[in-house]
N, C-alpha and C positions, 0 to 999 in steps of 0.2 A: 332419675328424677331431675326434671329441671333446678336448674343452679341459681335460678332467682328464688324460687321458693325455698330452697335451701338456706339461703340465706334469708329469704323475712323471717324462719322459723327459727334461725337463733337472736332475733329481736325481743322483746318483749312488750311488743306490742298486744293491747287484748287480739286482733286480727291471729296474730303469732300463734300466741297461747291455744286459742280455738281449732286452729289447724293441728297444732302437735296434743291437745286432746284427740283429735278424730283421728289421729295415726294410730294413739295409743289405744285407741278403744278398737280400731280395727284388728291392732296384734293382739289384745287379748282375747277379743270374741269373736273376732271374724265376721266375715261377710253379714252385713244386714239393712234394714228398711231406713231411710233418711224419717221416718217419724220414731222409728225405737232409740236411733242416735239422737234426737229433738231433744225426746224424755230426759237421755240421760244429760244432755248437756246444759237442758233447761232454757232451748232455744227454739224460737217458734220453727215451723216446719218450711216457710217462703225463706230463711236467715239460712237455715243447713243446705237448703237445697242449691243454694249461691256458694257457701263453699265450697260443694261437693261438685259442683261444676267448674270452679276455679281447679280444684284440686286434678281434676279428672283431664282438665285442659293439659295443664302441667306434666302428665305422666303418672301421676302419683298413686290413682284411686283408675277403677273400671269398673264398667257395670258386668255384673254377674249374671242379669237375667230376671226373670221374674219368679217369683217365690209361690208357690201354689198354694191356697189358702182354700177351705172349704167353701167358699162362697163368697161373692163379692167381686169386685176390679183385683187383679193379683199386684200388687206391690213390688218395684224392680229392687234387687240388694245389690248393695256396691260393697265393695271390699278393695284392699290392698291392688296394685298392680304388681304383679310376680319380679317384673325386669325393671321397676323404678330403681333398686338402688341391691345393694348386697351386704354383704357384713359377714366375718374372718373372726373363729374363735380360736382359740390359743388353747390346750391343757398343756401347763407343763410338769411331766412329774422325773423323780431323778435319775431315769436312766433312758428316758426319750421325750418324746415330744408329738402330740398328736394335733393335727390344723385341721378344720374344715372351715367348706365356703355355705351358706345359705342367701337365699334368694330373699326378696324385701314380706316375702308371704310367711317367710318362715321356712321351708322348701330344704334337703339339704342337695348341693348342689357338686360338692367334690368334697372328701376326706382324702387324708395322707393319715395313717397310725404309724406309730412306732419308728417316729424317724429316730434314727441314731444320736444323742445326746446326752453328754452329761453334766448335770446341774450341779453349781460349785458360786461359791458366793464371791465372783472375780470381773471386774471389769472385761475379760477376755470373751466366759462365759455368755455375758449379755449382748457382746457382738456378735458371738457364734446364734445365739437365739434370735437376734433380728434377721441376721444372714439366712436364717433357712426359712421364716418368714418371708423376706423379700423373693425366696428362690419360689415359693410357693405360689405367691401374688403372680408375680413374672410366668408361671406354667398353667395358671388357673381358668386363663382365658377370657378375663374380665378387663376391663380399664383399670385404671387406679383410682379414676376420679369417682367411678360408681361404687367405688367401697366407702360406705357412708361409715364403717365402725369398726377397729378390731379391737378385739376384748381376751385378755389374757391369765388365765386361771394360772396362781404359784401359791407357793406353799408356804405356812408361816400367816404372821399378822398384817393384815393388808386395809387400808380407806379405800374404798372405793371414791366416795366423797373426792377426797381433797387428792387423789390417785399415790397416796406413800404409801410405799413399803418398809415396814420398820424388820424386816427381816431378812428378805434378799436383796440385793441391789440396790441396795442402801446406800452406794456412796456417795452421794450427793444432798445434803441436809439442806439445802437452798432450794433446790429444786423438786418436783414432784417428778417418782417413775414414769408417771404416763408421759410427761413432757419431755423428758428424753429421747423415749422408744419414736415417741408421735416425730421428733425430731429425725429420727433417723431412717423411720419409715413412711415420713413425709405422706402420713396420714392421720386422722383421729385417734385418740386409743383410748381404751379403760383397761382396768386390772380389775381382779378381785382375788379373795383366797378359795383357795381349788374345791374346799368341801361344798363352799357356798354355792360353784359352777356345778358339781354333783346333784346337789340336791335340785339347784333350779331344772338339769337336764332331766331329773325322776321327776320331777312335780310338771313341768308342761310336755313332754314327748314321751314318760314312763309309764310308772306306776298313779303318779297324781293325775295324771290325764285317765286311767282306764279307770281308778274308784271317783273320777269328779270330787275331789277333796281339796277343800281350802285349806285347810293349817295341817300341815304336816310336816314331821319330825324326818330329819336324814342322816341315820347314825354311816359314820364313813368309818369302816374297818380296814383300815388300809397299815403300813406301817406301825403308825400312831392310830388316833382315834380323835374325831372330830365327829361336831357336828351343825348341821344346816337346818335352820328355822324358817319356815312359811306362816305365817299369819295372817288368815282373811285373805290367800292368795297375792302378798306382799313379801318379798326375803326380809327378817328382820336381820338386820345389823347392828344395833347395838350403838351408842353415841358415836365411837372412835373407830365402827368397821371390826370390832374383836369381840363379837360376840360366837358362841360355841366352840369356846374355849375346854370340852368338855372333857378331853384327854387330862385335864391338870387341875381337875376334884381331885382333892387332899384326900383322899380314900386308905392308903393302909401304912403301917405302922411297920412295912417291913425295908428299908434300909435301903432301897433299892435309888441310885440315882436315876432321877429322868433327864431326857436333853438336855428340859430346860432350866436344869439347874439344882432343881428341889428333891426330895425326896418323898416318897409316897404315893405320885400322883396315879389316878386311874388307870392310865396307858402303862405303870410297869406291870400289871398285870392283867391287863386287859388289851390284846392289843396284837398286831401282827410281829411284833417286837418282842416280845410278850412269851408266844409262842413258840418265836424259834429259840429263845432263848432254854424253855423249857421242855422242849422237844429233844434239845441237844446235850441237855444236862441230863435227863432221865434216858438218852440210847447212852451214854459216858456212864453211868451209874449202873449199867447191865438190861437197861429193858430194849427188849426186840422190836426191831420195827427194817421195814425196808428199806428203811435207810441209814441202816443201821453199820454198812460194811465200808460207806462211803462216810461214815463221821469221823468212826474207826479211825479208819484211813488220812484222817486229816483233809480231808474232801472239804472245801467251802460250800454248803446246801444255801440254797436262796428261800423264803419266803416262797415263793411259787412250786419249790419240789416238796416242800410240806403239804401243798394246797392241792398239789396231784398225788400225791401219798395218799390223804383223807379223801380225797377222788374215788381210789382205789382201795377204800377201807380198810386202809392201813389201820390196826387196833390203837396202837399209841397215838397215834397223830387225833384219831377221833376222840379219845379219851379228851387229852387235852383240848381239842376245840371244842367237846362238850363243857369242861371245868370252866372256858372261859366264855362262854354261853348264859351260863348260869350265873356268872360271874356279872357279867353286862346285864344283865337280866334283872336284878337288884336294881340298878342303876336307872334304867328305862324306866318300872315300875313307879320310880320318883318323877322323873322326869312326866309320864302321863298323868299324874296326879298333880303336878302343878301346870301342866299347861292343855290338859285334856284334847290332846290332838284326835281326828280321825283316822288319820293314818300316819303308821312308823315305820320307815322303808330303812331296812340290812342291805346298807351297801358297800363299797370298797372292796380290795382285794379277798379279804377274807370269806366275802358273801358269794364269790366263788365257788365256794364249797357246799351251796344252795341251802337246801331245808337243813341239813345238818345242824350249821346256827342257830338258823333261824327258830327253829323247834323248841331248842335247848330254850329260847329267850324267851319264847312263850310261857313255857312252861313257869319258867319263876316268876312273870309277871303277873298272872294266874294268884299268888301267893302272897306278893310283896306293893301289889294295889290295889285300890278301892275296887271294892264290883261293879258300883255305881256309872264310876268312871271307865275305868278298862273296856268295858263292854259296850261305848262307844269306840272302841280305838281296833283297829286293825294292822297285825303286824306282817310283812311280806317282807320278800327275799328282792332285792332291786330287779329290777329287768332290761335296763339297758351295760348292767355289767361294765365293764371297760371304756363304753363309748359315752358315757355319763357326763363326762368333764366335758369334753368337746363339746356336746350337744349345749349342755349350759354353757359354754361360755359364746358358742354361736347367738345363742338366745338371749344370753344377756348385752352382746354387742350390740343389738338390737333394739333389746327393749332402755338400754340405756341411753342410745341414741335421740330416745321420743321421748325422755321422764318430765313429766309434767310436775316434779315436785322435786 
C-alpha cells in the first residue's frame, strides 16, 4: 500500500475516516458495486467513485470485474488489492507457538505450528517470543514495511483497547504490551486474549462463516474454559477487554482451588484440568482404562493422551468427558437463554474429541432451556480445531488495523 495513504488514514480527517470505512467494509463483505458502498456510507455515487479511484491509484483497492446481473449495464466490483499490505498473527499457547502470515484480502499466505516454546511469565520468556517472531518475518518473504499489523493471542486478561496485559508480561505498569513488543519488532502490534482470537478464527473462516451467523457464542475447552462473544457480527469485549470470564462462575460448593485463587469456580470441574484430574484419581482408585499401567507407574499423562484415549474409546476417559458434557451443558443452557445466540461452537482442545462433547451438551441443553429459545440456537463441534487461534489472530490483525470505532 502506498505510504502516503497510510499515513492520511491514521489522520482524522473526514477524507481519513471515509477511506478506512471502505477498507473496513471491503474486509467484511468483500468485493462489491461503488453504489452498494454509496448506500452504506450514505455517500452519493460521483463522491465514492473518486475515492475509489484515489484508493485504486495508491495500490489499495482493484477492480474485480464486472458482476453479471440479469439485465441491464453489468456494474464493475472492486475489492481489496491481495498484495497492498499483509498482516502476522500470533497464537501463543503454553508449550508452543503458532504464526501465520495473511495477505491484505484475508488470503493465508504462510503458517509455521508448533514452534517450540515455553510460556513463563519472565522478562526472558518475551524476548525468546519476539525472537522467533522476528525469525519468522525475516523467512516469510515479505518486507517489513508491508506488514501493516501483527496481532498476538495470550492467555489470561488482556485490553486490547489500551494494549495491557494484566496477566502475562505485565512488567511494566507505565507502559502498554503492545508498545513494547511494537518496540522490539519495530513494527505495529495489537494483543488480545487467545479465546477471543479462537472465537474470531470460528466466526469468519469456520463454523460462523458456513451457518452465516451473526452472534455467536465460543465455548474454549481447552485447559481452563473460556469464552468468546459475537454480537451482530462484532467481538464483544466488555468495558476493560475481560469479558468471558466464563471458567470462574461461582458454580460448586466443592473445595476445590482454582488458579485463580477462589474456590468453586466452573473450570474445577468443568474443564480440560478438570479431567485429568479425574481421570487420574478414578485409574488410582482401581478403574481400568488404558492408561491405566502408565499412571500406575507414575508416568506424567498429558491432556492430549486422555483426548486419544477417548479417541480410542477408552470407556473411563468417555465416561468422564460424558460427566463433564452434561456438566457444561447446564451452564450453556443459561447462557442461550440470556443472550439467545444462533450458533454455539465446542471449541478448544477438548472439542478434539468431536461429537462425543458435543452430543453430551446437547442433550442437557435440550432440558435446562427455554424451547422458544434453544430452537433458534445451533450447537456444533469447532472445525478449524488447532488452527483457530492463528486464523483469528491473523484476522484480527487485520481488521484492527482498519477499526473505524
Amino acid at each position: 500500500m502506498n505510504q502516503e495513504l497510510l499515513e492520511e488514514i491514521e489522520q482524522s480527517t473526514k477524507s481519513a475516516q471515509i477511506k478506512k470505512q471502505i477498507i473496513a467494509y471491503y474486509i467484511e463483505h468483500g468485493a462489491s458495486t461503488i453504489t452498494d458502498l454509496a448506500k452504506v456510507l450514505n455517500l452519493s455515487v460521483p463522491t465514492v467513485t473518486k475515492f475509489i479511484t484515489d484508493m485504486m491509484n495508491c495500490n489499495c483497492l482493484k477492480d474485480y470485474g464486472k458482476l453479471e446481473t440479469a439485465g441491464g449495464r453489468y456494474p464493475i466490483l472492486y475489492g481489496l488489492n491481495p498484495e497492498a499490505g499483509y498482516f502476522i498473527g500470533v497464537d501463543v499457547k503454553h508449550h508452543s507457538l503458532n504464526i501465520g502470515l495473511i495477505d491484505f484480502v484475508g488470503n493465508m499466505v504462510k503458517t509455521e505450528y508448533d514452534i517450540p516454546y515455553m510460556l513463563d511469565n519472565t522478562p526472558e520468556k518475551l524476548e525468546e517470543m519476539c525472537s522467533l517472531i522476528q525469525t519468522f518475518i525475516s523467512e516469510c518473504g515479505v518486507k517489513r514495511q508491508n506488514i501493516l499489523n501483527i496481532n498476538i493471542n495470550l492467555p489470561g486478561r488482556i485490553n486490547p483497547d489500551t494494549g495491557h496485559s494484566h496477566s502475562i508480561f505485565n512488567f511494566d505498569s507505565n507502559r502498554p504490551l503492545t508498545a513494547i513488543i511494537s518496540d522490539k519488532l519495530k513494527t505495529r502490534v495489537t494483543i488480545d486474549n487467545d479465546t477471543r482470537g479462537m472465537a474470531y478464527g470460528e466466526y469468519t473462516q469456520g463454523c460462523g462463516l458456513q451457518h452465516s451467523s451473526k452472534n455467536v457464542l465460543y465455548i474454549n475447552m481447552s485447559w481452563g474454559i473460556g469464552l468468546g462473544i459475537i454480537l451482530d457480527g462484532k467481538i464483544y469485549m466488555g468495558k476493560s477487554g475481560f469479558s468471558g470470564e466464563f471458567g470462574h462462575v461461582s458454580t460448586y460448593d466443592n473445595q476445590i482451588l482454582c488458579h485463580c485463587g477462589k474456590k468453586g469456580c466452573l473450570e474445577t470441574e468443568v474443564s480440560g484440568y478438570a479431567m485429568h484430574r479425574i481421570v487420574v484419581e478414578r485409574i488410582k482408585n482401581g478403574e481400568s482404562s488404558i492408561l491405566t499401567e502408565r499412571v500406575l507407574a507414575g508416568e506424567e499423562i498429558s491432556l492430549m493422551d486422555i483426548i486419544d484415549a477417548a479417541n480410542q474409546e477408552d470407556i473411563l476417559c468417555l465416561e468422564v468427558l460424558g460427566e463433564i458434557g452434561r456438566k457444561l451443558g447446564k451452564q450453556v443452557a443459561t447462557l442461550i437463554n440470556i443472550f439467545n445466540p444462533e450458533l454455539v461452537i465446542i471449541g478448544g482442545t477438548l472439542s478434539l474429541t468431536g461429537d462425543y462433547l458435543t452430543q453430551a451438551i446437547q442433550t442437557v441443553v435440550r432440558t435446562y432451556s427455554l424451547n422458544l429459545v434453544n430452537k433458534d440456537t445451533e450447537i456444533v463441534t469447532a472445525c478449524l480445531g488447532e488452527k483457530a487461534g492463528v486464523v483469528g489472530a491473523c484476522m484480527l490483525a487485520r481488521t484492527r488495523r482498519f477499526a473505524t470505532v
